[in-house]
SEBA-332939 format. One line per 5 residues: number of its first residue (from 1); their letters; for each residue x, y, z of C-alpha. Coordinates in steps of 0.2 Angstrom, whole numbers. Each point is the difference from the previous one (the first is absolute). Layout:
NUM = a = X:Y:Z | ...
# end
This chain:
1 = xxxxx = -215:560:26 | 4:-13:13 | -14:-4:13 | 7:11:14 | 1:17:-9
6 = xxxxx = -18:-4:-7 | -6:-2:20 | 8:17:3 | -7:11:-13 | -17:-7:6
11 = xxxxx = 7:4:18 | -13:14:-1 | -16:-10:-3 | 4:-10:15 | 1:17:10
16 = xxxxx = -17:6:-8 | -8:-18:6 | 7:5:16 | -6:15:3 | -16:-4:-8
21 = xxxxx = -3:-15:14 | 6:14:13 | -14:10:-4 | -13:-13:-1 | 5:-6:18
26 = xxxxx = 0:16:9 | -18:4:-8 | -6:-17:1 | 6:3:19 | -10:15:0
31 = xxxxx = -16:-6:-8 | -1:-13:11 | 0:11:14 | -12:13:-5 | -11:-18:-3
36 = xxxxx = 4:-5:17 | -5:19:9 | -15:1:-13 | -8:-17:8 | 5:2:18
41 = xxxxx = -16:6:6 | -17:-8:-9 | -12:12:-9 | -16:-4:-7 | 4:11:-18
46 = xxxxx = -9:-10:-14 | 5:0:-16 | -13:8:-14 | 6:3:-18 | -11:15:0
51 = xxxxx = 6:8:14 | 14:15:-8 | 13:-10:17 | -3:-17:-6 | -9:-1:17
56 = xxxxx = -19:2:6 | -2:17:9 | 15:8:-9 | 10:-7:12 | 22:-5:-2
61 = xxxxx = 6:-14:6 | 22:5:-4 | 9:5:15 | 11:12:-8 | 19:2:6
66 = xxxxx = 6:13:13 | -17:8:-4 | 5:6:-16 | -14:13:-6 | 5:2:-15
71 = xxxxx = -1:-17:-4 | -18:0:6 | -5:15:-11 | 8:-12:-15 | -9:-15:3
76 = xxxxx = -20:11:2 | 6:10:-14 | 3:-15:-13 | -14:-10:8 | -12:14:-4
81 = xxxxx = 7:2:-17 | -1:-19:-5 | -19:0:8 | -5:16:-9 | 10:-6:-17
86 = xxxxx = 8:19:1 | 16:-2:-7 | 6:18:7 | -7:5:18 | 0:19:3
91 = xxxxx = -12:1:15 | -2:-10:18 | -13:1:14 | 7:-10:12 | 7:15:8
96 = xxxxx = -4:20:2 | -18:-7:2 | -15:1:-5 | 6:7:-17 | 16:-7:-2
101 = xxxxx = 17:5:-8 | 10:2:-18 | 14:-13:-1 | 15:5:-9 | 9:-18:4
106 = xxxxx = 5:-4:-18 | -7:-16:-8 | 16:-11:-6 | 4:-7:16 | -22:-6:2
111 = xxxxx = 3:-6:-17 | 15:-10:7 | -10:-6:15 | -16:-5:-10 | 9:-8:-15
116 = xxxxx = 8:-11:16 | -18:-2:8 | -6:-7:-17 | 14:-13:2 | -7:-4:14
121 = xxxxx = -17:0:-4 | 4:-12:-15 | 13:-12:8 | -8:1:19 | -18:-1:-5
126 = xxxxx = -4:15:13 | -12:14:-3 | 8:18:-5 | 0:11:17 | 8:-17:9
131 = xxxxx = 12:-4:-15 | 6:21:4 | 5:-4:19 | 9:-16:-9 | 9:10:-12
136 = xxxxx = 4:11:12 | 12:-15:6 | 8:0:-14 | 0:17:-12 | 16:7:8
141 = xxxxx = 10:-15:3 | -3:-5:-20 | 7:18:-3 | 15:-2:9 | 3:-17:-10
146 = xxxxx = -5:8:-19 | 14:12:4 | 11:-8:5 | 1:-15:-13 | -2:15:-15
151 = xxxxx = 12:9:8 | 13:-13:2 | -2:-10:-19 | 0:21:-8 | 15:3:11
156 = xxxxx = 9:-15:-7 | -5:2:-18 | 6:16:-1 | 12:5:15 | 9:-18:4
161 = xxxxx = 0:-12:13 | 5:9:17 | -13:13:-4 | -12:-13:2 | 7:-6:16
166 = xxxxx = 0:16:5 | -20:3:-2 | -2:-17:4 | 6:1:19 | -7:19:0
171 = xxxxx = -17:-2:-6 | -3:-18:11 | 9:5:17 | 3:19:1 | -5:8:14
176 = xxxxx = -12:11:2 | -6:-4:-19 | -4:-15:4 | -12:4:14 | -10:9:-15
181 = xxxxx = -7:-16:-8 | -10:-5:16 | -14:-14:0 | -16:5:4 | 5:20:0
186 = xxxxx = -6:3:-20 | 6:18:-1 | 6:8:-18 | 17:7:7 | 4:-19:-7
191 = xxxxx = -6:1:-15 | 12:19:0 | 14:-8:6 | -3:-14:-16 | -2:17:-10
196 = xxxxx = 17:7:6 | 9:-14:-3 | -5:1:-18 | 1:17:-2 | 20:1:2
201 = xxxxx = 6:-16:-7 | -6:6:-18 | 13:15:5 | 13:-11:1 | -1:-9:-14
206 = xxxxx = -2:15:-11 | 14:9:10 | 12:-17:-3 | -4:-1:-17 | 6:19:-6
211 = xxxxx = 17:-4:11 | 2:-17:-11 | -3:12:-16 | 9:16:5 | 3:4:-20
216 = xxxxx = -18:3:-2 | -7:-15:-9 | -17:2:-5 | -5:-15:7 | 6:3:15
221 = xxxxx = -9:15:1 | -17:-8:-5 | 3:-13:14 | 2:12:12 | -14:11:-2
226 = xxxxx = -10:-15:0 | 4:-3:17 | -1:18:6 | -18:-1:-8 | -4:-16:9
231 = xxxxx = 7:7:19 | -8:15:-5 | -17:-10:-2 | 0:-12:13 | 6:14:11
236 = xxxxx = -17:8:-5 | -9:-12:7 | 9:1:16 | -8:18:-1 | -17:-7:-4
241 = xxxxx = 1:-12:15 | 8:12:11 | 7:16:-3 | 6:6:18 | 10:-17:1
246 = xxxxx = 8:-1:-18 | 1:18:-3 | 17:2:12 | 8:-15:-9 | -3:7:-17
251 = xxxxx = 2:19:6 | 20:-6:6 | 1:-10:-17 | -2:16:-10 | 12:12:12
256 = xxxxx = 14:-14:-1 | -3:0:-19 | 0:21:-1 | 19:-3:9 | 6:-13:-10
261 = xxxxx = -2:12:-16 | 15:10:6 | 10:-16:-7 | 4:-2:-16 | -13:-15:-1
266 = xxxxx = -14:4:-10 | -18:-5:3 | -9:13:-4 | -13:-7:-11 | -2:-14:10
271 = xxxxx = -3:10:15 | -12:10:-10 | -11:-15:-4 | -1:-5:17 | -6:15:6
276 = xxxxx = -14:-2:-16 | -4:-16:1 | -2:-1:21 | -9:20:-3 | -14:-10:-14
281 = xxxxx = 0:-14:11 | -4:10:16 | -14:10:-11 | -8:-14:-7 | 0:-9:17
286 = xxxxx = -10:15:7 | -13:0:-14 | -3:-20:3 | -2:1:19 | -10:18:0
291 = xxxxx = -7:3:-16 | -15:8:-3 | -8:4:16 | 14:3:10 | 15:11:-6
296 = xxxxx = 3:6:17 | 15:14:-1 | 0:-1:18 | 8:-17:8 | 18:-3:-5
301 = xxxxx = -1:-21:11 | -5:-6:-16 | 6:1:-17 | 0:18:-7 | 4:9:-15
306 = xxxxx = 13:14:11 | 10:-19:1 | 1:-1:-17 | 5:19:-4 | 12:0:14
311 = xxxxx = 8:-16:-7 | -1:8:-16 | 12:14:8 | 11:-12:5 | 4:-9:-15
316 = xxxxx = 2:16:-8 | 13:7:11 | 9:-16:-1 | 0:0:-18 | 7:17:0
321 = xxxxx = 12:-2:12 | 8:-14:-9 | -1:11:-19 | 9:12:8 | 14:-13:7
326 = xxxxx = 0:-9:-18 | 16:7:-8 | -9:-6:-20 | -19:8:6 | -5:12:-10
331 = xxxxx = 0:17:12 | -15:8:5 | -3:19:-2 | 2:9:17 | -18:5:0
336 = xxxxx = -9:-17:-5 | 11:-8:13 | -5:13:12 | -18:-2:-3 | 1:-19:0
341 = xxxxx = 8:1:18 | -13:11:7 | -15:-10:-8 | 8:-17:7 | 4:8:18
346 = xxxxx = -18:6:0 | -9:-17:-5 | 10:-8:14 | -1:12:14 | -20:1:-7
351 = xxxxx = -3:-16:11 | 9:3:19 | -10:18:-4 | -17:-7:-3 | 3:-9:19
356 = xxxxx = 0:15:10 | -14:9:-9 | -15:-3:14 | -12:-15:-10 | 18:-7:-3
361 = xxxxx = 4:-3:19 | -11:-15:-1 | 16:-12:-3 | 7:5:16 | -10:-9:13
366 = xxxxx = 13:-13:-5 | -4:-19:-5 | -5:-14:9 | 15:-12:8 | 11:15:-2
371 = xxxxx = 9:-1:16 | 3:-19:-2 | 16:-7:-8 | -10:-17:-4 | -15:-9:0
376 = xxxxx = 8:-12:13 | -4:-6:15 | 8:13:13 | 5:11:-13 | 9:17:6
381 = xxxxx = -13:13:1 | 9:18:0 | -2:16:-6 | 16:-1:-10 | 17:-7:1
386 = xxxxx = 7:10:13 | -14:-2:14 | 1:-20:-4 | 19:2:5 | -1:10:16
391 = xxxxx = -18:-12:4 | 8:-19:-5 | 18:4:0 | 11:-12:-9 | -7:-18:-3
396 = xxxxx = -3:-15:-13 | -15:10:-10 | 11:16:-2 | 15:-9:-5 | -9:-9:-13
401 = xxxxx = -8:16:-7 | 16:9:-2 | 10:-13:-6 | -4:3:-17 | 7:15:-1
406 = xxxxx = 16:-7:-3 | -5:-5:-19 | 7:18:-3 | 17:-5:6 | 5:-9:-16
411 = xxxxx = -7:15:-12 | 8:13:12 | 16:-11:-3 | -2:-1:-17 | -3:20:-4
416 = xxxxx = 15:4:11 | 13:-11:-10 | -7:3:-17 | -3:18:2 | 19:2:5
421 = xxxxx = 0:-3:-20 | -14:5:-9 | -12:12:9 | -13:-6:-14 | 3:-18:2
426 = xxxxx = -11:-16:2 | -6:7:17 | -7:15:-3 | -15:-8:-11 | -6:-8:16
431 = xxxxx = -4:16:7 | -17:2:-3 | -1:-17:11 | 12:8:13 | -14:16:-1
436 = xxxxx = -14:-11:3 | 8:-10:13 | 5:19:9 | -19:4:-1 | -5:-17:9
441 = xxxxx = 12:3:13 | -5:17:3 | -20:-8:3 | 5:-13:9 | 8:9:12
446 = xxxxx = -14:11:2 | -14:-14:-2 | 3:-19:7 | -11:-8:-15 | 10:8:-13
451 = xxxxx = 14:-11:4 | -9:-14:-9 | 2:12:-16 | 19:5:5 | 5:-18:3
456 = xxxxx = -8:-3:-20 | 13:12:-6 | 13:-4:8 | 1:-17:-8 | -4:5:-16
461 = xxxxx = 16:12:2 | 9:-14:5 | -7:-9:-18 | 2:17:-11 | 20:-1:10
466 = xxxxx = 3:-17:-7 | -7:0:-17 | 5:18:-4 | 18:-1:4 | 0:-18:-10
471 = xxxxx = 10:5:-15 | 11:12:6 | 9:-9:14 | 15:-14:-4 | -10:-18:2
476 = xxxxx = 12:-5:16 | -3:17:9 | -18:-2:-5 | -1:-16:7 | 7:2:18
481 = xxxxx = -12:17:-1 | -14:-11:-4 | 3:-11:15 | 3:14:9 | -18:8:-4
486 = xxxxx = -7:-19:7 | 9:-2:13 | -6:20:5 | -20:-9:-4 | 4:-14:12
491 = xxxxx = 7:11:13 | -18:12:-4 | -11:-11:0 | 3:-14:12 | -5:6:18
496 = xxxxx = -17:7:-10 | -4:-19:-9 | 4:-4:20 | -14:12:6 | -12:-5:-15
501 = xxxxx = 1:-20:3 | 0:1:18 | -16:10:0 | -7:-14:-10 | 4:-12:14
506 = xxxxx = -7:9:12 | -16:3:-11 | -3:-21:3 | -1:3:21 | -16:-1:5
511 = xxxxx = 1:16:13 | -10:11:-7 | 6:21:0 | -8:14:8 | -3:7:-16
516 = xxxxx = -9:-17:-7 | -11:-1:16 | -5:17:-4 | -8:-5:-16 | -8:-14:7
521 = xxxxx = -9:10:11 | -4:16:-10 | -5:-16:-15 | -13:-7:12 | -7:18:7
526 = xxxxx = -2:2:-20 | -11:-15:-1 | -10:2:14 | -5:19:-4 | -4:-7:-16
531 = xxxxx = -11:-15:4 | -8:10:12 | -3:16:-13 | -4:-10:-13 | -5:4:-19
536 = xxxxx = 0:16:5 | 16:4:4 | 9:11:15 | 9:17:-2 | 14:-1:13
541 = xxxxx = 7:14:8 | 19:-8:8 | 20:2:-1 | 4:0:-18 | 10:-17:-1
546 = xxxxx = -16:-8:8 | -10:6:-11 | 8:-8:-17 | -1:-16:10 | -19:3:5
551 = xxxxx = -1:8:-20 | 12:-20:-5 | -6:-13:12 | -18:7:2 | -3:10:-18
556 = xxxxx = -7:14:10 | 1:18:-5 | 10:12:13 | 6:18:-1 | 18:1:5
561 = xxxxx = 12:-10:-9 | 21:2:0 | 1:1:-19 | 4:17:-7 | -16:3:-11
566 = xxxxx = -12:0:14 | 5:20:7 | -21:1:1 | -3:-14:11 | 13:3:11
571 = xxxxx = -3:18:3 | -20:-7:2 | 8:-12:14 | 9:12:9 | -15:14:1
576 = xxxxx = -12:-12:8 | 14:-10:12 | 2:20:3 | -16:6:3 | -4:7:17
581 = xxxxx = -21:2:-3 | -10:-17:1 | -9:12:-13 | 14:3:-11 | 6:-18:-1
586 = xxxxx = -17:-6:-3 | -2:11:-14 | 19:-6:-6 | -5:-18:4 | -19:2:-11
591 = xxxxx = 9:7:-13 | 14:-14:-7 | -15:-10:6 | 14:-10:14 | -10:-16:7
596 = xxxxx = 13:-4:14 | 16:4:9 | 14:-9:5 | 13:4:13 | 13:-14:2
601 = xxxxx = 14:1:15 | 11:-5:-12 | 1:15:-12 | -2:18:9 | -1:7:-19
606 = xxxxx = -20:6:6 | 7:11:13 | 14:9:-8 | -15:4:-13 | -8:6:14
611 = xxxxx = 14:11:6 | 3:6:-17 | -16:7:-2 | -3:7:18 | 11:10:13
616 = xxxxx = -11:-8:11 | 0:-20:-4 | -7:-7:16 | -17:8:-3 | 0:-5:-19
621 = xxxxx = -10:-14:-6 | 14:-13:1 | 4:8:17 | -17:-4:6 | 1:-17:-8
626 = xxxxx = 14:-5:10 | -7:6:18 | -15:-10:-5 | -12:15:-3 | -6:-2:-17
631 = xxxxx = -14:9:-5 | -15:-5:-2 | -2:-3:-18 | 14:-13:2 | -2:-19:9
636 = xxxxx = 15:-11:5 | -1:-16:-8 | 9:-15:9 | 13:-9:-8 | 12:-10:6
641 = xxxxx = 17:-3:-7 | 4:-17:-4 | 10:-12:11 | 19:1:-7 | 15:3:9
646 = xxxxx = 5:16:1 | -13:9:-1 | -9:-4:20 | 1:19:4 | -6:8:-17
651 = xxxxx = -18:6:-1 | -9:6:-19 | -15:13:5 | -12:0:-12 | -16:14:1
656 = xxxxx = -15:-1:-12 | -11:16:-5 | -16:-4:5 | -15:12:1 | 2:14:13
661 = xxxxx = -5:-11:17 | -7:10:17 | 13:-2:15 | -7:-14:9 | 0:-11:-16
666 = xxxxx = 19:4:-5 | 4:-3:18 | -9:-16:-1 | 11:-5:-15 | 16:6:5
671 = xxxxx = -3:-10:18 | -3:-18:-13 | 17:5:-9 | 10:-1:15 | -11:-17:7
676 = xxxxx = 3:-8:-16 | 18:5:0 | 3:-4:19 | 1:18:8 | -7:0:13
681 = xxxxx = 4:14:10 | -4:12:-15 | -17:-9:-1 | -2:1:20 | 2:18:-2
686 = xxxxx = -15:4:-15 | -11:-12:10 | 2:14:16 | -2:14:-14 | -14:-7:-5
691 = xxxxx = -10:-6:15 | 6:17:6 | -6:14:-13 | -11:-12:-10 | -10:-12:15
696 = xxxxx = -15:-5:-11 | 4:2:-17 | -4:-18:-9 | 18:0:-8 | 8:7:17
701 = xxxxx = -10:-17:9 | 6:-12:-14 | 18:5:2 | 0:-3:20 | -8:-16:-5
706 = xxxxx = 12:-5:-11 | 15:5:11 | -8:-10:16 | -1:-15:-14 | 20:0:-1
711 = xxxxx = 4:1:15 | -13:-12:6 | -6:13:13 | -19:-10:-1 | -5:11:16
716 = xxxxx = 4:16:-9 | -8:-8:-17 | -15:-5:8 | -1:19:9 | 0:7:-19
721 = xxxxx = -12:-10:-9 | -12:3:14 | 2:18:-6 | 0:-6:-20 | -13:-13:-2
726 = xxxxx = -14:12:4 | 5:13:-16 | 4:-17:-12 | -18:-1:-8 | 0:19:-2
731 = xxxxx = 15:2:-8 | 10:-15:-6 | -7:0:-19 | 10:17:-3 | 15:-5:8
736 = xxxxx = 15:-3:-11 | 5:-19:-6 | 14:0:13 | -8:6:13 | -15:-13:-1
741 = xxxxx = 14:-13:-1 | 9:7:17 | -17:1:7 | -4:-18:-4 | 16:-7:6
746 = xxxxx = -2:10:18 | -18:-8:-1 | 8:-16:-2 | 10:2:12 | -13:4:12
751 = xxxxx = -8:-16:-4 | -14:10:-7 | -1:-11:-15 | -18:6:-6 | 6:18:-3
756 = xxxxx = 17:-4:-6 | -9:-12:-14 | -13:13:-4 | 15:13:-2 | 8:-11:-10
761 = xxxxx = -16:-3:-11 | -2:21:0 | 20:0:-7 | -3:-11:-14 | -16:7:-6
766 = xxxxx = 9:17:-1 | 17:-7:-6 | 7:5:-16 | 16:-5:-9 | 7:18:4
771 = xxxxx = -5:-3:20 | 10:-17:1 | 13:9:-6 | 0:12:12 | 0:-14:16
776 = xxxxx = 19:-5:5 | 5:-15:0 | -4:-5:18 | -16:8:-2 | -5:-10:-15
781 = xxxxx = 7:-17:6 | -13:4:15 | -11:3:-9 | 2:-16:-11 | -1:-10:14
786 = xxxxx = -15:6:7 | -9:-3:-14 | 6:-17:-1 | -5:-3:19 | -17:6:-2
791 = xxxxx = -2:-8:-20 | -2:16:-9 | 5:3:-14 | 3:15:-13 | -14:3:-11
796 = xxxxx = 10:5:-16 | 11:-17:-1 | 15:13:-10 | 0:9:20 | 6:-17:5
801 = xxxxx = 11:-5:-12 | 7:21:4 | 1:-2:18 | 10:-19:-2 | 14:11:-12
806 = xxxxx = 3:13:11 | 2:-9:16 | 21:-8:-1 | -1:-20:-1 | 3:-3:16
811 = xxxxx = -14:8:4 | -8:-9:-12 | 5:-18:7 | -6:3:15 | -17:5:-6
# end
């Protein structure tokens, strides 16, 4: 063979390299920008390899992609099971608190991510929670890469050389499949969509090699059940990792298949074992995820037996549609075949049944990221495909998606001309991929994210096309058909591998999205409710995406998350955002043992709780909360969002339960949340409530003190401690940690150093690791440098090391 024809028949490794550098660009593109938002803002995380996040505190380092909680979820849950060396992880208490939730997530896809985490751990020298968030960089991209090389060498071994062009250019560029595979998003819908692929290619292999053998070899037979077995297995596993997206593709599979047995093409025992093998497969999946103590009959998101007995049903009616059709089958007595049917109709309409019953309802919340055609950057979010069109209307992103609809041109042109012959030609065996491409359609328009699915079909339609209609079509016509079908891909694909590399480019710009400064924000609230917390943690009360970022970056426990498990916590949520009695949520509040709440501008989740569990929302708890009168088992704790473009005008108000405090006291506290935050006409206003219903009460003075102290009033100041300093010596010892400290600094003020010093000395004898963490950060800077002014010290040397940790470094420095 001269050195040009050698070049050519290798023209389809030099596309694999290709596309293989194509996918490595764009994710390396994406890594580095997830690296690049991860270390904009400086936290003080330190690692500890004993901590179950890789970090001290339990805190998270990873800012996740377009806030993908799902991905979060991934990353705890295979952090927790590499700390705990469970290698199956049925229950979760970072949500639905204080007693947690069951998990039904399967446990494949937190192999996948540990087994890459290991690699990390090995080759990076990190420690297992850290090496998590690493492989979390990497899990789905190395997916996308596996299937595409096995793909594209099987396709070429068995199919020929365009095939492998064909998944080549699909697999690496197809839009939206290729916005699947996203750095930094680990989520097992890629390790599905590697399970789909495998799960139809088998098909046609076995399919191609009965029409190569249409006289009934045995061997050709054998060959072929062998690849029915093995889609039927690996499309098993796609039940295993996740039944609600595999169970469409393999449900369309087996109608296509009940339809091509009205041809005179016989696959009936192939389609039986299938069915067998995929029904065992499903069965034995089930007992290895659930088996002993939780055989649950009730939850059809994960793997379930009904699967297996309705894909059971399937294969059966397909085996006995294509008996029937088989002119040399031996016939079936009326009344066996009768009973057959009804047996097989029943095991498949056993599964849709079981969904409406009332415990089966639960899969109808819906998924996570179901409204979201990728994981992209300024991905379409719409409730199906005809709201997108009316919203959007006709652009680059919607062309790109629908492009690929025209790999059924060449297979509609292909049935048309050969069915003009022979009704039971080549064409009709690629029905069952035309079945389970019509199912995908039918999803996608009804759910964007399914298009990820429908796109995956299409193209292995486009395959089953080429390799199926091989042998029965003259090699000229076969050729300019070939070259049709590519030049059909080029057409598909380009304006998508367009969208995908341009998103790349723009990944490297430094300007950072709203979404990104989002998680910034709701990163560094996590940490500083957790430093100040502590080891003993927070239960948070907040919008459910906030809490998986408070649950992620801060590995604090909350109640309302937006995954589908947790029906408990969120109906907890919306009772006490609901509640109209300061009693009633208190109750509420003391029972799911809730530490803190957290009421963002940003997300208004809180208050549509609120409205869903009251007629009258404004006088709820989160009502009250929001007009700034919260009860009086609650205390507002500044914080102050940090300084990143963007977010100037959003405020995070965060309330503590604290021990039921007597008016003037809450008054008193509310009046040092607005001073610390810079409100001062809200602060103004307690200080008149105050001097006006409460003139001599210790806290009542101490407030007024502390407002004259802002505004540098020393007139008014002076006209108050006159008031205060008679009532110190009686009744300073019971006063609260942060009150002494407010008093002291007034004191100071005043230029009353004696008092202020002997304030400070009464603080710190009565000051405890729980009463620091009380202070806010203002308070206890204050008070940090007063003790340095006057040389005093904390008598306990671990107080001081405490109080240096929990003021921010720039405090620090200054000190």
């Amino acid at each position: 063979m001269s050195s040009p024809l050698r070049l050519a028949s290798f023209r389809w490794v030099f596309l694999l390299i290709l596309a293989c550098a194509f996918v490595c660009w764009t994710n390396r593109a994406r890594i580095q920008r997830v690296e690049f938002v991860t270390g904009l803002v400086p936290t003080s995380a330190v690692p500890d390899a004993h901590s179950q996040s890789g970090y001290a505190g339990g805190l998270r380092q990873l800012i996740v992609p377009e806030h993908n909680d799902t991905s979060y979820q991934w990353i705890v849950q295979t952090q927790q099971m590499r700390s705990r060396g469970e290698w199956r992880l049925r229950h979760v208490d970072y949500d639905n608190a204080p007693k947690g939730r069951e998990t039904r997530e399967s446990s494949p896809y937190r192999w996948w991510l540990g087994f890459v985490s290991w690699l990390e751990q090995i080759f990076g020298g990190r420690n297992p929670g850290i090496a998590v968030e690493h492989a979390a960089l990497h899990a789905d991209p190395l997916l996308q890469l596996a299937v595409l090389v096995s793909a594209v060498i099987f396709a070429r071994k068995f199919f020929g050389e365009t095939e492998a062009i064909v998944l080549c250019v699909g697999l690496a560029v197809l839009f939206p499949f290729a916005g699947l595979f996203i750095a930094g998003q680990p989520d097992d819908k890629a390790l599905t969509a590697f399970l789909l692929v495998w799960s139809v290619l088998p098909l046609i292999a076995g399919m191609r090699v009965r029409l190569q053998h249409e006289n009934n070899d045995a061997r050709a037979r054998e060959s072929a059940r062998r690849w029915f077995m093995l889609a039927g297995f690996v499309g098993g596993l796609g039940i295993w990792v996740s039944p609600l997206a595999a169970s469409p593709m393999l449900l369309g599979l087996g109608l296509g298949a009940i339809l091509q047995g009205r041809f005179h093409k016989t696959f009936e025992r192939e389609w039986t074992w299938w069915s067998l093998i995929g029904a065992s497969t499903t069965f034995l999946c089930y007992l290895v995820e659930f088996a002993p103590n939780h055989l649950l009959w009730n939850r059809l998101e994960a793997v379930h037996p009904l699967y297996g007995v309705a894909w059971l049903g399937l294969g059966s009616l397909a085996g006995l549609a294509h008996r029937e059709a088989a002119t040399s089958a031996r016939r079936l007595p009326l009344w066996l075949k009768l009973l057959r049917r009804e047996i097989s109709v029943t095991a498949v309409l056993a599964l849709p049944a079981f969904l409406f019953i009332p415990h089966g309802g639960y899969v109808f919340i819906g998924e996570l990221q179901a409204t979201r055609l990728t994981r992209l950057p300024n991905s379409p979010v719409a409730a199906n495909l005809l709201s997108w069109f009316a919203r959007d209307g006709v652009n680059l992103v919607s062309i790109s998606t629908l492009l690929p609809l025209l790999f059924a041109l060449p297979l509609i042109w292909l049935i048309l001309r050969r069915t003009k012959r022979d009704p039971s030609a080549t064409a009709s065996s690629m029905l069952p991929l035309i079945g389970g491409s019509f199912v995908a359609l039918i999803l996608a328009c009804a759910k964007l994210s399914e298009w990820n699915t429908l796109d995956a079909a299409l193209l292995l339609l486009l395959v089953g096309a080429l390799a199926l209609e091989s042998d029965a079509i003259a090699p000229t016509r076969l050729l300019r058909h070939r070259w049709i079908c590519v030049l059909v891909l080029v057409l598909a694909v380009l304006p998508g591998s367009l969208l995908v590399a341009k998103q790349a480019v723009k990944g490297q710009d430094s300007t950072v999205t709203e979404t990104e400064v989002q998680a910034l924000v709701e990163r560094d609230l996590s940490h500083w409710l957790a430093n100040r917390v502590g080891p003993a943690g927070a239960i948070v009360l907040a919008p459910p995406e906030l809490t998986t970022s408070l649950i992620f970056h801060g590995g604090l426990r909350g109640l309302s998350t937006p995954y589908p498990e947790n029906k408990d916590g969120f109906a907890a949520a919306v009772r006490i955002a609901g509640a109209t009695s300061q009693d009633e949520a208190l109750s509420l509040v003391e029972r799911r043992q809730v530490t803190h709440i957290v009421v963002p501008t940003w997300d208004n989740a809180l208050e549509t709780f609120a409205a869903l569990g009251t007629d009258k929302p404004q006088k709820s708890l989160v009502g009250l909360l929001n007009q700034w009168v919260p009860p009086r088992w609650l205390r507002a704790v500044p914080y102050r969002v940090p300084t990143i473009p963007g977010v100037e005008n959003q405020r995070v108000a965060v309330f503590e339960r604290v021990e039921l405090q007597d008016n003037p006291l809450a008054l008193a506290r509310l009046e040092d949340y607005f001073i610390e935050m810079g409100a001062g006409a809200p602060a103004a206003a307690i200080a008149q409530t105050l001097e006006s219903q409460f003139p001599q009460d210790i806290n009542s003075l101490i407030a007024r003190a502390s407002l004259a102290v802002a505004v540098g009033d020393a007139a008014k100041l002076q006209g108050v401690l006159d008031s205060l300093i008679p009532k110190i010596a009686n009744v300073s010892d019971a006063l609260p940690l942060d009150r002494r400290v407010v008093l002291a600094v007034a004191l100071a003020e005043a230029k009353h150093f004696d008092l202020a010093r002997a304030e400070v000395e009464g603080a710190l004898r009565g000051a405890d690791e729980a009463a620091l963490r009380g202070l806010s950060t203002s308070q206890l800077y204050r008070l940090s440098a007063m003790m340095k002014a006057f040389g005093l010290s904390f008598p306990d040397p671990r107080l001081r090391e405490l109080a240096l940790s929990l003021l921010p470094s720039e405090y620090r420095d200054r000190l």
